[in-house]
N, C-alpha and C positions, 0 to 999 in steps of 0.2 A: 447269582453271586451274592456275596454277603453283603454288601453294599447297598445292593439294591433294595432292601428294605428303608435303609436310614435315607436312600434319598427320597423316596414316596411320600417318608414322613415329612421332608422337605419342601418338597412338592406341595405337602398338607399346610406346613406351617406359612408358604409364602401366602397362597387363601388366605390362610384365616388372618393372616398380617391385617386383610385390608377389611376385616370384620373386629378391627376393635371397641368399638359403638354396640355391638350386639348385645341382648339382654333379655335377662329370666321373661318368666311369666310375671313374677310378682313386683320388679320393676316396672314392666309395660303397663299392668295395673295401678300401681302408682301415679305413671303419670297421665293416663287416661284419667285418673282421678283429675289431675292438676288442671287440663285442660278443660272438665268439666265444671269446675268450679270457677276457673279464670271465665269463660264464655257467663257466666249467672253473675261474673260482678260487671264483665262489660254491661247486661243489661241492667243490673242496679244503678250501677256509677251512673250512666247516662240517662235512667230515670230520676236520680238525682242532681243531674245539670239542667234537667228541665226545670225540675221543680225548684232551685235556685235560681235561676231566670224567671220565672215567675214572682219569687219574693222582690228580684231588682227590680221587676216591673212595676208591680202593685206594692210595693212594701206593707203586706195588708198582714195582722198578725194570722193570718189563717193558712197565708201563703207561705213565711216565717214558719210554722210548727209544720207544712208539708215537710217544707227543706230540711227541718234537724231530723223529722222520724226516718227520711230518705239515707240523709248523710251518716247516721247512726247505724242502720244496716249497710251500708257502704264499708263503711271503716271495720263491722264483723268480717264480710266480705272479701276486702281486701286481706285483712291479717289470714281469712283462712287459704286463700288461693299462694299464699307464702308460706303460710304449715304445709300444706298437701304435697307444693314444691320439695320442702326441706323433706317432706317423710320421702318422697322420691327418690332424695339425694342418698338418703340413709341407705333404702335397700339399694342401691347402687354401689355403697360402699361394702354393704354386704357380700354383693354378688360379686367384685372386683377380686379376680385371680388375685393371688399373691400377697395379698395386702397387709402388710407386719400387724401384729394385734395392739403394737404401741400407737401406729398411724389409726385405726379402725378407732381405738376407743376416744385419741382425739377428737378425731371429726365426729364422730359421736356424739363429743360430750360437744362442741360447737354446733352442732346440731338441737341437740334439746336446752342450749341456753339458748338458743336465736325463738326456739319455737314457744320459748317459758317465756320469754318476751313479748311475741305476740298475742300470745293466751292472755296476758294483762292487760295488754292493750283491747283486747275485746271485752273483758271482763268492764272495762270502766265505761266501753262505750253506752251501753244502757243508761248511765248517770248523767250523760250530756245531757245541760237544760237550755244553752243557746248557741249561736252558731259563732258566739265569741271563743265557747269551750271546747270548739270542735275546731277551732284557728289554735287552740293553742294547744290539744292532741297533736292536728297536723305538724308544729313544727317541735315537737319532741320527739316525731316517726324518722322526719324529715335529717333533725339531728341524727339520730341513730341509724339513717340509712346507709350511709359509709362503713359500718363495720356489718349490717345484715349483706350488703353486698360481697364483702368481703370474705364472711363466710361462707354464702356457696357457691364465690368462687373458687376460692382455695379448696376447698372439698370438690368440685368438677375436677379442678386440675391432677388432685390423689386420686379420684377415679381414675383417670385416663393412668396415670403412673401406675399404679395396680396392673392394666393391662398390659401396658408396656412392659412391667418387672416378668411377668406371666411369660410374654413370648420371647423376652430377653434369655430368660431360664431354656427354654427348650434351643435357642438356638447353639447358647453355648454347649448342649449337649449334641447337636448336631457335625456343630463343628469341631469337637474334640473325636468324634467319632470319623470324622470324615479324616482329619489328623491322626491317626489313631493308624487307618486302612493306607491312607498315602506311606507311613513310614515302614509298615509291615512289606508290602510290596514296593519299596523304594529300589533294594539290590537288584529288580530282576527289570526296571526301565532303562530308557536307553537317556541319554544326556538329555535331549531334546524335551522329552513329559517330566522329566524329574525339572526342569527348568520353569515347563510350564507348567508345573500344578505350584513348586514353587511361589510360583509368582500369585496364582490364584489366593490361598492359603494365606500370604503376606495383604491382598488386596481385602478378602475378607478380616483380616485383622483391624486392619485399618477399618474398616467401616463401624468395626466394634468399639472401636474406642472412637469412632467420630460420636457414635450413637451414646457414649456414656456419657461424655461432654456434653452434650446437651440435656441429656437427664440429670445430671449433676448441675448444671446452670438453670434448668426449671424448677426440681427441687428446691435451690435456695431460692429464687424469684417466687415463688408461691408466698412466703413466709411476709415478702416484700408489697403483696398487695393489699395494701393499709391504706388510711389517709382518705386522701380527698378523689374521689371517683371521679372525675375526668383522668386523673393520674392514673388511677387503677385501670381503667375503660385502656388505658394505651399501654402499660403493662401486660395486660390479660391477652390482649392482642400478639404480643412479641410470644408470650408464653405459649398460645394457642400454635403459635409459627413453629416455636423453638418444638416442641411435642410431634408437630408433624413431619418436621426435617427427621428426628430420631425415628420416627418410623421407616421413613421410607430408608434409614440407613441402615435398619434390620431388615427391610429387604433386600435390597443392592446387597447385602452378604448375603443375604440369604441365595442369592443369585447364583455365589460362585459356588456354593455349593453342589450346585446345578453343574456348573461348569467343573467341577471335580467330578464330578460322576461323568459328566462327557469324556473328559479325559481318561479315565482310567479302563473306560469301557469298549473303546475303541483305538487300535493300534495307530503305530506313527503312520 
């Protein structure tokens, strides 16, 4: 039957529903990059705690010039395990089905201001001459980490909306399709299927506009994750919620869909 194609596809799309995390090659490279570079500052960072404890031990200037040439590659370190991050985020954005070319170049360009930021920040580390000037790097990173935060998370969250927009598109072509077949063959049911698909048809509406409400309330909460990062830490959270309820309400429709091919494929 004709049908029977578009619900296969259905069949396809509730799968891949629950593969929205999926990702290229050159994403997964990406952040194999990040990981390898994060594990080489764990062992910096903590060769340089040691060697800081030492200076508090000894305060000997010998102990002193370990800890700044330690903390100095530390501070490279850290800024690059937050580039390799942000390049991650980038082809993520890349790869993100659907994604408008006004959102892509946004985040984009938040993207290469956060990482022109770090790039300075390493440029000057070589210039540290004591660990006074490396107290007072730390709390200009420190200052600035509220809005670095803030950029990738607002760029995660367009990731994920990308993929959401992606399978939002195909269902609404399922379900006009599915509408489409229930109305052609509407004269020739008996009360009873024309009731029940009905009813389906109206249930999956509903889930479609539960599912835009919520994308419509994370979209604007994205913009909203500013400020002071404990605040953001418990935003990002609600957002992270709100993202997964819309999913599973592009399932739950996608469901009835299912249940319209039942129906129509089998007598009263």
């Amino acid at each position: 039957m004709v049908f029977k194609r578009i619900f296969i596809y259905a069949a396809l799309f509730i799968l891949g529903l629950s593969f929205t995390s999926s990702v290229k090659a050159t994403s997964v490279q990406a952040y194999q990059d990040f990981q390898f570079q994060f594990d080489i500052y764990r062992q910096i960072f903590g060769d340089y705690r040691v060697a800081l404890g030492e200076f508090k031990k000894y305060g000997s200037l010998s102990s002193e010039q370990d800890a700044l040439e330690k903390v100095k590659t530390a501070v490279g370190q850290r800024n690059q395990v937050a580039r390799t991050y942000f390049l991650f985020l980038n082809e993520m954005l890349t790869e993100s089905p659907s994604m408008p070319p006004a959102e892509l170049d946004l985040y984009q360009k938040i993207i290469t201001n956060e990482i022109a930021f770090l790039d300075q920040e390493t440029s000057m580390a070589p210039s540290l001459s004591s660990l006074a000037d490396v107290e007072k790097m730390s709390s200009e990173f420190i200052k600035h980490y509220p809005i670095l935060q803030s950029s990738y998370r607002q760029t995660i969250i367009a990731v994920q909306l990308g993929y959401l927009r992606y399978f939002a598109k195909q269902f609404d072509t399922l379900a006009s399709q599915a509408q489409a077949i229930v109305n052609a063959n509407r004269s020739s049911m008996t009360d009873t299927k024309r009731a029940t698909l009905d009813r389906f048809i109206l249930a999956l509406s509903n889930k479609r506009s539960l599912y835009q409400q919520k994308v419509d309330g994370v979209r604007t909460g994205t913009f909203k994750l500013t400020g002071d990062v404990a605040d953001q830490d418990r935003k990002f959270v609600v957002l992270l919620q709100d993202l997964s309820s819309a999913r599973q309400y592009l399932g739950e429709g996608s469901s009835f869909i299912t249940e319209i091919e039942k129906a129509l494929t089998y007598d009263d």
